[in-house]
N, C-alpha and C positions, 0 to 999 in steps of 0.2 A: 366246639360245634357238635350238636346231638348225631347219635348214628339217627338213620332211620329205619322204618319197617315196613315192610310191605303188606297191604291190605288186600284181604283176599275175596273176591264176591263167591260166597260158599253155592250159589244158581249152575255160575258157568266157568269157577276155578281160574277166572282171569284176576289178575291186577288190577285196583282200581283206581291205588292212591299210593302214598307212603308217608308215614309221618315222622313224626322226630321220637325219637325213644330218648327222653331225657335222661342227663348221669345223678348222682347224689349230691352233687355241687350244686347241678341244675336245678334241681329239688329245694335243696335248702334257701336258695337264693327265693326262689318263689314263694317258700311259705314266709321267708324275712320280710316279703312284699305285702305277702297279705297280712302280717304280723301290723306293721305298720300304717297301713290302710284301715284297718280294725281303730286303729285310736280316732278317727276322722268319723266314719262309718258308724261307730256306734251314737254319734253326737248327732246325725240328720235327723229333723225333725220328723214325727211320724207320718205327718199326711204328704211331708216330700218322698218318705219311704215308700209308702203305699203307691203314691202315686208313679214312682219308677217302675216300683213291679208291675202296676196295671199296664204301663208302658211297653214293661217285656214281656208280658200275658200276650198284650195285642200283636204285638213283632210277631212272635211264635205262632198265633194264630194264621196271621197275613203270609206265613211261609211255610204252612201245615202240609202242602203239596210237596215242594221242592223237599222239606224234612224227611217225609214218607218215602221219595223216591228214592232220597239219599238210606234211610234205613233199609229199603227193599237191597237195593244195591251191597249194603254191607253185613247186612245180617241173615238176608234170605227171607225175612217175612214176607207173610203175603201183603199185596198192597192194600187188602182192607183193614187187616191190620193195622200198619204202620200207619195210616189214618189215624187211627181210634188212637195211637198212641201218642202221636203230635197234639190231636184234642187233648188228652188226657195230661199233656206234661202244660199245657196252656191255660188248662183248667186248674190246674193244681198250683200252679204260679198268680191265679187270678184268687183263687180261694183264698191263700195266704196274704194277702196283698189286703184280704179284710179284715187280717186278725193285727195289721200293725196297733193299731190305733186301738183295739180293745186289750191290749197286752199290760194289762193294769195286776197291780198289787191290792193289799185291803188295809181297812185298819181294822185292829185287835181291841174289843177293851181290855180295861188293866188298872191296877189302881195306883191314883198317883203322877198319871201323865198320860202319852198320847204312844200307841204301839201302830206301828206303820209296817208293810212289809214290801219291797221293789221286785220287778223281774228284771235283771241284769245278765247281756248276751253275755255266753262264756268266751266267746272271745275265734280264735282261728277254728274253724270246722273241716277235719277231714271227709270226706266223702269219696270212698271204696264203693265201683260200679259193676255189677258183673256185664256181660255180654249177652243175655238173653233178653231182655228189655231195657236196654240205653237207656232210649228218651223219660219213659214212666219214673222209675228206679232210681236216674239222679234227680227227677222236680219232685221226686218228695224228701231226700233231701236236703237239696240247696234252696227250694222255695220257704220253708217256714224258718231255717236257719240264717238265710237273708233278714226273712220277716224280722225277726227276733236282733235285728242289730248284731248278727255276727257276721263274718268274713269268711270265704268259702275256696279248700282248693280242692278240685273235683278233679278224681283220675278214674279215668273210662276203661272199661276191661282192654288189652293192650290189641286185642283182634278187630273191635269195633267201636274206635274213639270218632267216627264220623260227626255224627249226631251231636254229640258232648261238644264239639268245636264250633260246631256253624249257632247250636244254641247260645253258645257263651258270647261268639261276639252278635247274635239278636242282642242280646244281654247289656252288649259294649253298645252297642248302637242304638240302644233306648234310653242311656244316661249313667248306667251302673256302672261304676270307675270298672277297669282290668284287674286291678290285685283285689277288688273287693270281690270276685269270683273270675278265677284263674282252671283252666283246664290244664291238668299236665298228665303228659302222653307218656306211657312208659310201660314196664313190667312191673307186675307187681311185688317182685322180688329186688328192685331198687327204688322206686318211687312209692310203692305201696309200703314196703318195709320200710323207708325214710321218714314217710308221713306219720306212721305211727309210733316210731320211736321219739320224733321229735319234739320237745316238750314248749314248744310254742303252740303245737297243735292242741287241742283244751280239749275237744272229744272227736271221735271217729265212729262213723256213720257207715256199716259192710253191710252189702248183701252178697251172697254168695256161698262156698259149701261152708258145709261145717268144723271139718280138719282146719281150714284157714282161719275161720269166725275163733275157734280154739285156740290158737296161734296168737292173733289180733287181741283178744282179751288178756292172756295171759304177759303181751308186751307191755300193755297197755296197764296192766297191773303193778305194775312195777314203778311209775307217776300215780297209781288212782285216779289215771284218764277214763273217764265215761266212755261207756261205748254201748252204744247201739246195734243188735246183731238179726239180720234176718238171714237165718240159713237153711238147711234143706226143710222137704218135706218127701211124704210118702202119705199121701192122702185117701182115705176112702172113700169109695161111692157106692153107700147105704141103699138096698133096693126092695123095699117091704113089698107083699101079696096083694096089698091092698093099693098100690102105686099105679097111677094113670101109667099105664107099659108101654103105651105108644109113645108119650113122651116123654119119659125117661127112657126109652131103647134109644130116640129120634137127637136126643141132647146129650147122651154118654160120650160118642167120640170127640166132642168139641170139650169134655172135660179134661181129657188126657191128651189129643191129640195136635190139639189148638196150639201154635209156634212148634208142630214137630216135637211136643211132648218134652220141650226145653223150659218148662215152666216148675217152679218151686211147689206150684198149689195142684200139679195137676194129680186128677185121681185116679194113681196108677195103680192102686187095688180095687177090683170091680166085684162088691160082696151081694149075693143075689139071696132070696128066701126060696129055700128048696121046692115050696110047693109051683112054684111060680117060673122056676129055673131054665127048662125047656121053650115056654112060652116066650122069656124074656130074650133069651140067646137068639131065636129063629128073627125076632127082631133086631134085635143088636148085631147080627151078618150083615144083615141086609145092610145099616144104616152104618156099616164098616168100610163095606164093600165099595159105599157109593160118594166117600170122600174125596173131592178130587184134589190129589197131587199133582201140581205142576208147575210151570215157570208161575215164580212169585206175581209176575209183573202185569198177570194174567188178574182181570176182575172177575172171574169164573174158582180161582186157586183159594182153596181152604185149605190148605198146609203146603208149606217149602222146605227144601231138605233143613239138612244139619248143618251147623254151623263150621265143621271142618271132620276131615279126613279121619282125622285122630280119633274126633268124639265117636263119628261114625263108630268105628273098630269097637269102642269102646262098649256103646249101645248093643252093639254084635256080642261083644262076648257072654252079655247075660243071657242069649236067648239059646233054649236048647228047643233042639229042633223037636224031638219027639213031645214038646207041651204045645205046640202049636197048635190052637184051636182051626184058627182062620185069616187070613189078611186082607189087606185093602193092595193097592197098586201103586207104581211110583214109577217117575221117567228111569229112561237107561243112556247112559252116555254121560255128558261130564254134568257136575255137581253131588253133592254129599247127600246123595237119596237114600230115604232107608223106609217102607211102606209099614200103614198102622199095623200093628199086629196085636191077637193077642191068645192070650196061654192060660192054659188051665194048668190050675197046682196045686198037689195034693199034701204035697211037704209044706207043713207051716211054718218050717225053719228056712226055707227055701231063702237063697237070695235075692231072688224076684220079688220076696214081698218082704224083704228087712232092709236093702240097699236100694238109693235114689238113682233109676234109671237113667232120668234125663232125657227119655228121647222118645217115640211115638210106640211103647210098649204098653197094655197093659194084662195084668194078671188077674184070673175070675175065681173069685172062693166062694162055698157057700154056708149057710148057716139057715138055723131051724127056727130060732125062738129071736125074741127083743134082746135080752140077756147076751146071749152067740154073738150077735149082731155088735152089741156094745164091745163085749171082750176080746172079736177079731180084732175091730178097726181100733180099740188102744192097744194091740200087741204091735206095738212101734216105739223106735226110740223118737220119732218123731211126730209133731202133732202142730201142724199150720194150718191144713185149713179141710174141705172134706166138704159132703153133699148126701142130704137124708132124701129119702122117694117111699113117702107116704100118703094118702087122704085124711089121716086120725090126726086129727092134731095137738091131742095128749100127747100120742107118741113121740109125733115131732119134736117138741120141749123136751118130754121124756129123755129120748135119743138124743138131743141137743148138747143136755146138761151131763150125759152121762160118757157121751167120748171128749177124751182131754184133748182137746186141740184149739187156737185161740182162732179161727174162723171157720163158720156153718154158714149152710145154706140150706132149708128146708125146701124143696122141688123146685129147685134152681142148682146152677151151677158158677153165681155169680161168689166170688171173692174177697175181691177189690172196691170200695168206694172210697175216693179221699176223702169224701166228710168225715167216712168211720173209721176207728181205729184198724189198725192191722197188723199184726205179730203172730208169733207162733209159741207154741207151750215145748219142754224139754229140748229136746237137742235142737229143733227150728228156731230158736232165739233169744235173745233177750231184748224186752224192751218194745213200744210199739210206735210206729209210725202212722199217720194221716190223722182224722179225725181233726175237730176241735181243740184237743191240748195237743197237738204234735210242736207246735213251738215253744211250749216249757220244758222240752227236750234238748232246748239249747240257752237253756236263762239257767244260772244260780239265784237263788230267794236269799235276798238280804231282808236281815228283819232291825229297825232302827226304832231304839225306844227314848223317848224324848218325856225329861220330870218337868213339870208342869207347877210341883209344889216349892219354887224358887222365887 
């Protein structure tokens, strides 16, 4: 019998749930199941494939309310959020569900016969969740890994497996067998460690820091298991003289502060043009100040605390008080509140602008020329994703092409689209998720040459 755990709503520090914390036994059994189920699964025809996932697309649609409520509940997002992210994991289950049936191989010529090449699922996919976005983070992916004729066993960060459960049995209750995507609940120092050592597992799918993504590779190197790694970032938000000021001061905090600044993409270094510096700050208070923290549950709340006590502390200890530029506000009483802040930093070696916060912090530096501008935002070990604010649009490309990071947004703050790919460059990752090819991330290419001159 699994211990269990108790699940904590990080709003108002109550109990809300408990679930099973699976053993290693537990574990193994599960992935045996989906080991097995794989040999069945991979043989369904494609338009019965397609047609389950559109099934489970719909499900998750039809329970996008109860999902949101349930995320509010366990993570702390605000409820417009946790919307957008039930669309988004529904969306991206729905997407995938078009690429069954186009998951085609070519033929080669050659002389002498007929060169053929197949996509073939690789077989069990592990899928490592973090707890900052649940629902998004596992449908990208157990949706194309499905698509692709593989078998899925999905472990949810061990603080917020809510979501990850009530989706899989949508999942069960749209036609998709149980072992052919299995949730298992646990720590990821027995379940997560299990999954990746175990060589029934064929690749492993992490998001989450980087010390772990490190770990994860390096287990996984020891099979030549494929792995997929989305891990930190430390993002910049590029702010040229010539940038519309009102709407870049008006959309800065929802870069960085948006889920309480517990996002990978968010741009916790705020790089401004010196001549512009004062103009741009007198706006960016204002549009700090006027963020409202509150109960998540609240349709008014553009950010909810922290995800726990700990992380809190954690966020605390980067912040020295004498860089404090100015703050936003946050409830007092129970939950893991911690208000936007943010700091001017003069040291470039500073921790604040070399280590992943995590949390609703960001740091302002400034710079003179294009050149500065490039050179601050790649003095990072890390490079996911990042946000230019200019009118020129040489520039934009310009700046585009010349910071290393594997997603931009030129006067925008948008990141994420499934259609398009998404990864990050050095320490942020290996390897990328969404888009068009995200399901050749889980096929091996067999290539079959057939003589013709017999």
């Amino acid at each position: 019998m699994s211990d269990l755990r108790e699940i904590i709503n990080p709003a108002t520090e109550e109990v809300i749930a408990e679930v099973p914390a699976l053993s290693v036994k537990e574990t193994e059994a599960a992935i045996a199941r989906s080991a097995a189920a794989f040999a069945s699964w991979r043989k369904v025809a494609p338009g019965q494939r397609a047609a389950l996932l559109r099934a489970f697309a719909a499900n998750v649609m039809s329970h996008k309310e109860e999902l949101a409520l349930l995320e509010v509940r366990n993570s702390g997002h605000t409820i417009g959020n946790a919307r957008w992210e039930a669309n988004n994991a529904a969306d991206v289950i729905n997407y995938y569900s078009g690429s069954v049936e186009r998951l085609s191989g070519r033929q080669i010529p050659v002389a002498g016969g007929i060169d053929i090449t197949f996509k073939e699922p690789v077989g069990v996919v592990g899928i490592i969740v973090p707890w900052n976005f649940p629902m998004p983070i596992a449908s990208w992916g157990f949706a194309p890994a499905l698509a692709a004729g593989c078998t899925v066993v999905l472990k949810p960060a061990e603080i917020t497996p809510l979501t990850a459960m009530r989706i899989a049995e949508l999942a069960h209750e749209a036609g998709i067998p149980e072992d052919v995507f299995s949730v298992l609940t646990g720590s990821g120092r027995i379940v997560g460690e299990t999954m990746v050592a175990d060589p029934r597992v064929k690749k492993i799918v992490f998001t989450g820091s980087t010390e772990v993504g490190i770990h994860i590779q390096t287990v996984a190197a020891a099979q030549i298991k494929p792995v997929t790694l989305e891990l930190g970032g430390k993002s910049a938000n590029v702010v040229f003289a010539d940038a519309d000021l009102d709407k870049a001061a008006a959309t800065a905090p929802y870069s960085v502060f948006d889920n309480a600044g517990q996002d990978c993409c968010a741009r916790s270094r705020l790089l401004v043009q010196e001549s512009i510096y004062d103009s741009f700050m007198e706006r960016f208070e204002e549009a700090v100040r006027s963020v409202r923290v509150e109960d998540p549950l609240l349709e008014s709340a553009e950010m909810g605390p922290l995800i726990s006590a700990g992380h809190r502390k954690t966020v605390e200890s980067f912040v020295d008080e004498s860089m404090v530029l100015f703050r936003g506000s946050c409830p007092s009483g129970p939950g893991y509140w911690y208000p936007p802040t943010v700091l001017e930093v003069s040291d470039p070696n500073h921790r604040v602008l070399k280590e992943e916060i995590f949390g609703p912090v960001v740091a302002v530096q400034t710079f003179s020329d294009e050149d500065e501008a490039i050179a601050l935002a790649n003095d990072s070990d890390y490079g996911l994703s990042g946000s230019i604010w200019t009118s020129n649009l040489g520039r934009g490309i310009r700046v585009s092409r010349g910071i290393e990071t594997g997603n931009l947004s030129v006067n925008s703050h948008s990141s994420v689209r499934y259609w398009t790919p998404f990864g990050g460059y050095k320490r942020s990752g290996l390897g990328r998720e969404l888009g068009p090819d995200a399901t050749d991330a889980f096929c091996e290419i067999k290539n079959v040459f057939i003589n013709t001159d017999i």
